[in-house]
N, C-alpha and C positions, 0 to 999 in steps of 0.2 A: 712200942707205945707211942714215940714217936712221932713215927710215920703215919699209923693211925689218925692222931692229931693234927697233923698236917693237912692229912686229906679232908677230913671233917671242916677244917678250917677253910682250903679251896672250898670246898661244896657251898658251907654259908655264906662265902663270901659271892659266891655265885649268883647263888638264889638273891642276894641284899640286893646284886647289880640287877638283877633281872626284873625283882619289884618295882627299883625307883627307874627303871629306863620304862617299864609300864605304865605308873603311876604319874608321869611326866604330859602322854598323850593327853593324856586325860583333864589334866589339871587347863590346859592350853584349850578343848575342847569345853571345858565349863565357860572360861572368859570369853571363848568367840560365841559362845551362845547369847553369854549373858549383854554383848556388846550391842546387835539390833534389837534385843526390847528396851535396852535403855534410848537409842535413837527412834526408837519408834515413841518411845512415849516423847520426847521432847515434840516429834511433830505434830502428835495430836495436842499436845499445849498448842505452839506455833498456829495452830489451825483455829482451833478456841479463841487465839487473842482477833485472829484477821475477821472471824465471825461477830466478835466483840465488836470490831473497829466498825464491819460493815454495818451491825445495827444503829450504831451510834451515828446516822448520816448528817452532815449538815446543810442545811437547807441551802437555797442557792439564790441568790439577792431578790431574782423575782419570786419567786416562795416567799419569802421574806415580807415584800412588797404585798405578795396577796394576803398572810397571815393577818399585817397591820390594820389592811381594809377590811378585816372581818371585829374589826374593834368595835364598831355599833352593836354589832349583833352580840357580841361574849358582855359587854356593856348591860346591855338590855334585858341580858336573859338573869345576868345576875341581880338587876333591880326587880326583877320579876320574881325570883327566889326570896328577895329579903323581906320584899313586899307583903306574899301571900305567907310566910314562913315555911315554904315547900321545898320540896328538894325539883332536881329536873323534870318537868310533866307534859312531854309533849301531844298527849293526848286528852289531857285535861284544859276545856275552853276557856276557862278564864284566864289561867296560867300560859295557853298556847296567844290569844289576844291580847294577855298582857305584856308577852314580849315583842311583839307586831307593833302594840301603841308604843312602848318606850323607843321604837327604831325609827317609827316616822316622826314625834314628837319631835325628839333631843337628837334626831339626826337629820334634819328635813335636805338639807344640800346634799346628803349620798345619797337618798332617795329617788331612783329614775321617774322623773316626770313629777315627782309631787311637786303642789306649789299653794299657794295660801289665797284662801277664796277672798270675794269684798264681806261676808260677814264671817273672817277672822279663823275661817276651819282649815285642817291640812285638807288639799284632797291628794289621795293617790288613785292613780288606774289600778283595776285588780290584779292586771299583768305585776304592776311593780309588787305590791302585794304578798303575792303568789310566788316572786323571786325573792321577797324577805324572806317567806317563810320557807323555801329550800335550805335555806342558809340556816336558818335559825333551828332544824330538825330534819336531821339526817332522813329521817322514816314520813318523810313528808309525801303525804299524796292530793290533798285537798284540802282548801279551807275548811275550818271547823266553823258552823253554827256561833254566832255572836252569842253567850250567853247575855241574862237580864242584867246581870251586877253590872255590865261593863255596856249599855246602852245609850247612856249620855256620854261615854266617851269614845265609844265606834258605833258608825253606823255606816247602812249601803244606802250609793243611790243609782238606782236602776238607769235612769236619765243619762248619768255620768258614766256608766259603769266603773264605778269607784266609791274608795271607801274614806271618809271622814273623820277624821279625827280631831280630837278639842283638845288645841295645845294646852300646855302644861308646865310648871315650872320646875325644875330638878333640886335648883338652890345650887350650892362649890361645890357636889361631890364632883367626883369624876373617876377615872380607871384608865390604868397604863397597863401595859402587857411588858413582862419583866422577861418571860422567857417564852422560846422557840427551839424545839426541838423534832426530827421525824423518828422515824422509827416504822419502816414498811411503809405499808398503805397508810398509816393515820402520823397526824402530827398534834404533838401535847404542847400546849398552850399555858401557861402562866399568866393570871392577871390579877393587879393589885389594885384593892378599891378606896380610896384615900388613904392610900400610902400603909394600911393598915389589915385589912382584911384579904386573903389568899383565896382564888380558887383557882382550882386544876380541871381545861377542856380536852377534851378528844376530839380532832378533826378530821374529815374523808374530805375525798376529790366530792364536789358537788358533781350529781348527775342530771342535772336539767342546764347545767352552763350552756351545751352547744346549742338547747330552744330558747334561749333566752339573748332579745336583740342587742342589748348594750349590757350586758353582766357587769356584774359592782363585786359580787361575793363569788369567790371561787371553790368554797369551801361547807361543810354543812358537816354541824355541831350532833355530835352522837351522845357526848355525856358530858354534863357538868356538876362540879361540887365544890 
């Protein structure tokens, strides 16, 4: 009985050694699995943040410089909005000549070529005109039609080929631009209108820059709010 037990006892002890020298590959096979999906997931993080960083671009001093010089036009388009109580309308005439007058009015020195007649009127060429309103709407193709509401305060003169305007006085508001940021193709605009009131633009590359002789505005406004 014994010997018996003995044997029985090799045997088990056998089989115990044969499970865990099994059970060992195995275990070493789970971790080396498990160890490239954990480095794979850190690199797809890694890859997400550099994606992050690239959208986040920062403009570069002359960006900068052109964003600034579109401050008549984010200026004018907002007195144009608080004006009519409209939202952005660049296909609505009053609302597309009301931000044309505020830019040659209360802007007449970045204005190419405007200059102030002997009886008291802006005149601008329709060329300059025509380079406001690239600037002032992205989806710009052609002058709109002078609506009636706004005829004592633009008009054409054929003679001149140019448009007239009858200054105006604004009073201390005014508008600074708090932020600049891009983001692809479009750059977001921040501006504040005495210090109190917030709107957010959307800006593209103008595309009539390279026909236009001495460009002011580099840039043309696709949405405002």
């Amino acid at each position: 009985m014994l010997k018996k037990s003995s044997i029985w006892t090799v045997v088990l002890l056998s089989v115990l050694m044969l499970l865990t020298a099994c059970a060992t590959p195995n275990t070493s096979t789970q971790d080396q699995s498990a160890a490239p999906e954990q480095t794979q997931g850190e690199n797809l993080q890694t890859q997400d943040n550099v994606t992050d960083n690239q959208t986040a671009e920062t403009l570069s001093t002359q960006d900068q410089e052109k964003v600034t010089a579109m401050l008549p036009v984010l200026d004018s388009i907002i007195l144009a909005m608080n004006d009519s109580g409209t939202t952005f309308e660049p296909r609505d005439e009053e609302f597309f000549w009301s931000v044309l007058y505020y830019v040659a009015v209360n802007y007449t020195d970045k204005v190419y070529m405007a200059e102030l007649t002997d009886d008291a009127l802006i005149k601008v060429p329709s060329r300059s005109v025509q380079e406001i309103a690239t600037a002032c709407f992205a989806d710009y193709d052609d002058l709109l039609n002078i609506p009636e509401s706004l005829v004592t305060s633009v008009t054409y003169d054929a003679d001149w080929d140019a448009y007239m305007f009858t200054p105006s006085d604004r009073g201390m508001s005014s508008s600074e631009i708090t932020e600049m940021s891009k983001n692809g193709d479009t750059i977001n605009v921040t501006v504040v209108l005495d210090g109190v009131d917030t709107y957010k633009f959307t800006l593209v590359d103008n595309p009539y820059v390279e026909s236009i002789e001495s460009p002011t505005f580099y840039y043309s406004v696709t949405s405002a709010k």
